[in-house]
C-alpha positions in Angstrom: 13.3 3.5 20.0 9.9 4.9 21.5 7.2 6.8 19.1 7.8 9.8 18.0 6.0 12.7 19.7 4.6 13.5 16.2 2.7 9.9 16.4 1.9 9.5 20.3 0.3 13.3 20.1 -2.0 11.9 16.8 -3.0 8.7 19.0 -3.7 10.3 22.2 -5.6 12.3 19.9 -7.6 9.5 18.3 -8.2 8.1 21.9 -9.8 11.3 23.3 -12.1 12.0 20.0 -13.5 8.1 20.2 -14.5 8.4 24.2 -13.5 5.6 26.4 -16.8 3.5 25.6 -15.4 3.3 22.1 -15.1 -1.0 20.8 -12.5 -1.9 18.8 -12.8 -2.1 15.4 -12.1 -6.3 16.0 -15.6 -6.0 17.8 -17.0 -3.9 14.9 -18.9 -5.6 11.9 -17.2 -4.5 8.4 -20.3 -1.8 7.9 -19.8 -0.6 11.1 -15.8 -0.7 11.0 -15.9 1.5 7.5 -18.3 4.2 9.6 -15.8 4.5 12.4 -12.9 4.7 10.1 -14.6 7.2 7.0 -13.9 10.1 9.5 -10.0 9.8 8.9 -10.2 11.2 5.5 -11.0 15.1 6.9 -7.5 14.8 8.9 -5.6 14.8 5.3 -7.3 18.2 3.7 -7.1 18.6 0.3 -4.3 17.7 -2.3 -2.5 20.0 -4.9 -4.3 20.9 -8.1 -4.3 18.3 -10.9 -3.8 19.4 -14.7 -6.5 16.8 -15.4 -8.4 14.2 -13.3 -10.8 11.3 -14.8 -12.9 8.7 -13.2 -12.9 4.7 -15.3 -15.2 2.3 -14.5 -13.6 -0.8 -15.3 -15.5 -4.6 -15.2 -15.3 -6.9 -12.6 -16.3 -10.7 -12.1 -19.9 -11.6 -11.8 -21.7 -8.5 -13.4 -19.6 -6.2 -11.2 -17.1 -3.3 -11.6 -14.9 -1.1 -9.7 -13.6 2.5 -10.6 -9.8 3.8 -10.9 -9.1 7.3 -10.7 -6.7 8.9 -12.9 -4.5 12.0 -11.6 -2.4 14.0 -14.2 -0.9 16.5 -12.7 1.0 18.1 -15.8 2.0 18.0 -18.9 4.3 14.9 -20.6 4.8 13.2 -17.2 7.6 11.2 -16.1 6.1 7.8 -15.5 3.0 6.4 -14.2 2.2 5.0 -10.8 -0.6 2.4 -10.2 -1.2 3.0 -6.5 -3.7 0.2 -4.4 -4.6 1.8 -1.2 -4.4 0.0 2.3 -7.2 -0.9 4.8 -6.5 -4.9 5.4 -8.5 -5.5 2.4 -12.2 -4.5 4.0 -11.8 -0.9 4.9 -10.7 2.3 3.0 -10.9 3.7 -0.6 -9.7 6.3 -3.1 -11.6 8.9 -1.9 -9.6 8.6 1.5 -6.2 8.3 -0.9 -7.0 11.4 -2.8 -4.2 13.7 -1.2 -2.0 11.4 -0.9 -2.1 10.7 -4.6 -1.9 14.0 -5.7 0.7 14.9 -3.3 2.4 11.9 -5.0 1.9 13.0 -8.6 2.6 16.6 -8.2 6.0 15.7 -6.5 6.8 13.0 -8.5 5.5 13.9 -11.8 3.7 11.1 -12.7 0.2 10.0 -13.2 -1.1 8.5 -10.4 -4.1 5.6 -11.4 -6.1 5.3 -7.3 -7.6 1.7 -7.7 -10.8 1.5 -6.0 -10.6 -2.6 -5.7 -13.7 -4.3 -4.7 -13.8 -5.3 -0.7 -14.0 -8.2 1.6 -15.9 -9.7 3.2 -18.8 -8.9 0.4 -16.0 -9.6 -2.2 -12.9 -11.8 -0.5 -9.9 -13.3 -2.2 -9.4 -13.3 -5.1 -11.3 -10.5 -5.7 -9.0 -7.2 -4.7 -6.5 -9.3 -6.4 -8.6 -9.5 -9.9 -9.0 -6.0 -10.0 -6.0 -4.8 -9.2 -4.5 -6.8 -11.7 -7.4 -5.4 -14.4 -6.4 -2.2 -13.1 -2.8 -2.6 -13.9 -3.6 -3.9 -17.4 -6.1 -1.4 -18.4 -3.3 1.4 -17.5 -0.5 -0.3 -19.5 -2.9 -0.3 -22.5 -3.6 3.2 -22.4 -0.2 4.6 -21.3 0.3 6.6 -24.2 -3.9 8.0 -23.7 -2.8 9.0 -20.4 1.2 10.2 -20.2 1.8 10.8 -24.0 3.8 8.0 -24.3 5.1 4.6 -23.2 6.6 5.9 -19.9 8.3 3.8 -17.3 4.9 1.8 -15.1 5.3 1.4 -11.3 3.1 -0.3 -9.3 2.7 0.8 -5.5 0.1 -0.1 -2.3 0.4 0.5 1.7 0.0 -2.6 3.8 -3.2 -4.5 1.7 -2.2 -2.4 -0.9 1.4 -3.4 -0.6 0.6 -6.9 -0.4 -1.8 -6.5 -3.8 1.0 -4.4 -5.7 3.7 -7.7 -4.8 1.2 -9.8 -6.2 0.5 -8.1 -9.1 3.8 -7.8 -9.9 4.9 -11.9 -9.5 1.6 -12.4 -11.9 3.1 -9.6 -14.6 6.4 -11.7 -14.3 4.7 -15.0 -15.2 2.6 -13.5 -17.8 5.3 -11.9 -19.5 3.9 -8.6 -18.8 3.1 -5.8 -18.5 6.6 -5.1 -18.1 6.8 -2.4 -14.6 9.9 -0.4 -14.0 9.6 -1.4 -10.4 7.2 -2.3 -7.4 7.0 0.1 -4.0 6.1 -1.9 -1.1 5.2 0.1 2.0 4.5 -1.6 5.1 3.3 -4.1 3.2 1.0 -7.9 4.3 3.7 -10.3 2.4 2.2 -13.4 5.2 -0.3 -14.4 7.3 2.2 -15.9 9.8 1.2 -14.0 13.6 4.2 -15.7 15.4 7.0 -13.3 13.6 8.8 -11.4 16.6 7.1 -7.9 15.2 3.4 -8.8 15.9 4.7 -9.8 20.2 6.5 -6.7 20.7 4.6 -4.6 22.9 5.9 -1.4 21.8 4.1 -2.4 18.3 0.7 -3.1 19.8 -0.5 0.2 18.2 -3.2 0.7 15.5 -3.0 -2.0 13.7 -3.6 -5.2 16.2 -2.5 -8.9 16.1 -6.0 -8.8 16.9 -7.1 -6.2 14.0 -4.7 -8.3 11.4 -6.6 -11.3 12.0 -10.1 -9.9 11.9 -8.7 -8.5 8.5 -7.3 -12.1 7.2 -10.9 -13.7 8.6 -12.9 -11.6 6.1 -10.4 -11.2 3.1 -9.8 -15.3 3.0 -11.4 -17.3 5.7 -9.9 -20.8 4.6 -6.4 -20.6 6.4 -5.0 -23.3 4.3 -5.8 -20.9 1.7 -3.7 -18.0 3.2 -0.8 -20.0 1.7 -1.4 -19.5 -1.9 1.7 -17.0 -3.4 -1.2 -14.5 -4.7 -2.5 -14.1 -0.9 0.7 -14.4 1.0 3.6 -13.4 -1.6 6.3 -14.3 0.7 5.5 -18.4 -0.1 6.5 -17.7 -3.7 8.9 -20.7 -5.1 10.7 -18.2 -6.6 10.7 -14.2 -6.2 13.5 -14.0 -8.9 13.3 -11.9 -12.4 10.9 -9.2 -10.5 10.9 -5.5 -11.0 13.6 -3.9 -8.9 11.8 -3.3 -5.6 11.6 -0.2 -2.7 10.4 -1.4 0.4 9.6 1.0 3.4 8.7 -0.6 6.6 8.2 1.5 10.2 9.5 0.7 13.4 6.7 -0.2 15.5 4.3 -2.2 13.0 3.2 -5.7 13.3 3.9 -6.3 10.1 7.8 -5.0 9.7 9.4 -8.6 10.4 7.5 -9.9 7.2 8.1 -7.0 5.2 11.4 -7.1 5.8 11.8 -10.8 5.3 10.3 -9.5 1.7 13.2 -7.3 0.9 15.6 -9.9 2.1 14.3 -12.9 -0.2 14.2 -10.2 -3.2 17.5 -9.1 -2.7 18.8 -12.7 -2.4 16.4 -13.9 -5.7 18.9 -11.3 -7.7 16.1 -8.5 -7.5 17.4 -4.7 -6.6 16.3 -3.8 -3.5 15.9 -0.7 -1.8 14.7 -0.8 1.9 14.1 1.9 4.8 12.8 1.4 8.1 11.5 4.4 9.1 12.4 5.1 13.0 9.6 5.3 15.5 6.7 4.8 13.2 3.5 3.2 13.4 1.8 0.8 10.7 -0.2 3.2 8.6 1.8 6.1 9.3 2.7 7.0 5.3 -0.8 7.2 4.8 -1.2 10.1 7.2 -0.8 12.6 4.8 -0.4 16.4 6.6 -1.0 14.5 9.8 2.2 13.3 10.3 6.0 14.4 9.2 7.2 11.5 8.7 4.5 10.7 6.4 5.7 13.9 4.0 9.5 12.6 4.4 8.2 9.1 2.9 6.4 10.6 0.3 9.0 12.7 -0.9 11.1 9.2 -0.7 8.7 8.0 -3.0 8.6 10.6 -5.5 12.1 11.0 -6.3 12.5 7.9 -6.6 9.8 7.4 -9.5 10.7 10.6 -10.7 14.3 9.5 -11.0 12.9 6.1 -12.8 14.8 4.1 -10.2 15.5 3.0 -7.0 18.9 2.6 -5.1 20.1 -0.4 -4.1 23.0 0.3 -1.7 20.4 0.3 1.3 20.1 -2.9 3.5 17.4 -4.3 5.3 18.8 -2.6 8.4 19.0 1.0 7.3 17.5 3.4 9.3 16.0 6.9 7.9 16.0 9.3 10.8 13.9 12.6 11.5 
């Protein structure tokens, strides 16, 4: 299947507003990369009205810290949703996840906790990891401040996000906890393999680059034999088995579907529920563009009902196909 005319009219778009002299971000430094990207954010407009919204400064490794953002959008809500946004670990933040996360908590219900992890290359592996995994503990200990009570905890992230939110969930399974009703993976970095069939497809050559994904794996860990540790490619785990029951969404035309994919299959076959959809004719960061694209509002309202529910269903394989 081609791209949709929804996402071809958003990148001839991109094209025209960066001129023809525009580099690629590959060519970019990360300062410059995060100046030519920070104009995204006005495409999304603003979220629905919260009940109650607080900024945490939480402490990081060597004298540093990072800040979470906490949405409430109502009274006793259903659950809580730790969400690590995506931007291969160097670019992006919460201020460029805002709508998103409220459109996320007002449909779903839940408090949404916007993690803004500290970046590569100024702060590479392990790093985003450390403080997404502080960021997960600090919202377990105050569940009850924040929800009213000991609600179910999901943990969620978009590409680097996605690949942050797998990790931290193997490290809750071998500390015994915090205990997480499940883990939503969207598009997520699970390897750092470039020979899977999805990064050579030239239909996929969109957006996110083979060249792009390895600028992004150069800053957020160099050492290559390092880029098989479990906690920086989660799809070399031993074992994926006693996880949180997992929902995977993965888009047709992304670099990074084969390993996302491969994911959900070695879940499903470690015992782990799985649910997984491949949404049809989508780029990589398409769930991300919130009120740009339509897909983007059918995968959110995927997400929500399913955290709003509490769970996920498992009766989709790692073939099924949403359509428009």
């Amino acid at each position: 299947m081609a791209l949709d005319a929804a996402t071809l009219g958003f990148l001839n778009g991109m094209a025209v507003a960066a001129g023809a002299d525009a580099k690629p971000l590959w060519e970019l430094s990360p300062t410059e990369a995060r100046s030519a990207s920070a104009g995204m954010t006005d495409l999304y407009g603003e979220g629905p009205l919260m009940q109650h919204t607080e900024e945490v400064t939480l402490e990081a490794a060597e004298g540093t810290n990072f800040t979470i953002r906490v949405h409430v959008p109502r009274t006793a809500p259903s659950a809580v949703l730790v969400y690590l946004h995506g931007g291969g670990w160097v670019l992006g933040d919460i201020d460029g996840y805002d709508t998103l996360a409220r459109q996320l908590g007002a449909k779903s219900g839940a408090v949404v906790v916007l993690v803004n992890y500290r970046k590569a290359p100024e702060h590479p592996f392990p790093a985003p990891v450390e403080d997404a995994w502080t960021a997960l503990q600090w919202t377990a200990d105050n569940l009850e401040r924040i929800a009213g009570s000991q609600v179910p905890l999901f943990v969620a992230g978009d590409s680097a996000g996605g690949n942050l939110a797998a990790v931290v969930a193997l490290r809750a399974r071998e500390n015994e906890g915090p205990e997480l009703a499940g883990q939503i993976l969207i598009c997520p970095a699970t390897d750092a393999d470039f020979s899977r069939r999805s990064f050579t497809e030239a239909e996929n050559q969109v957006f996110l680059t083979p060249e792009l994904m390895r600028w992004f794996w150069d800053h957020y860990v160099p050492s290559e034999a390092e880029r098989m540790h479990s906690e920086v490619a989660p799809l070399r785990a031993l074992s994926l088995a006693k996880l949180p029951p997992a929902l995977v969404i993965t888009a047709e035309h992304d670099i990074l579907r084969d390993e996302g994919e491969a994911y959900a299959d070695r879940l499903r076959e470690a015992g782990v529920p799985v649910e997984h959809h491949r949404w049809p004719g989508q780029i990589h960061p398409f769930f991300s563009l919130v009120n740009v694209l339509p897909a983007s509002a059918e995968a959110i309202d995927l997400v929500a009902d399913r955290v709003r529910a509490g769970s996920f269903s498992p009766t989709a394989t790692s073939t099924s196909v949403r359509h428009a």
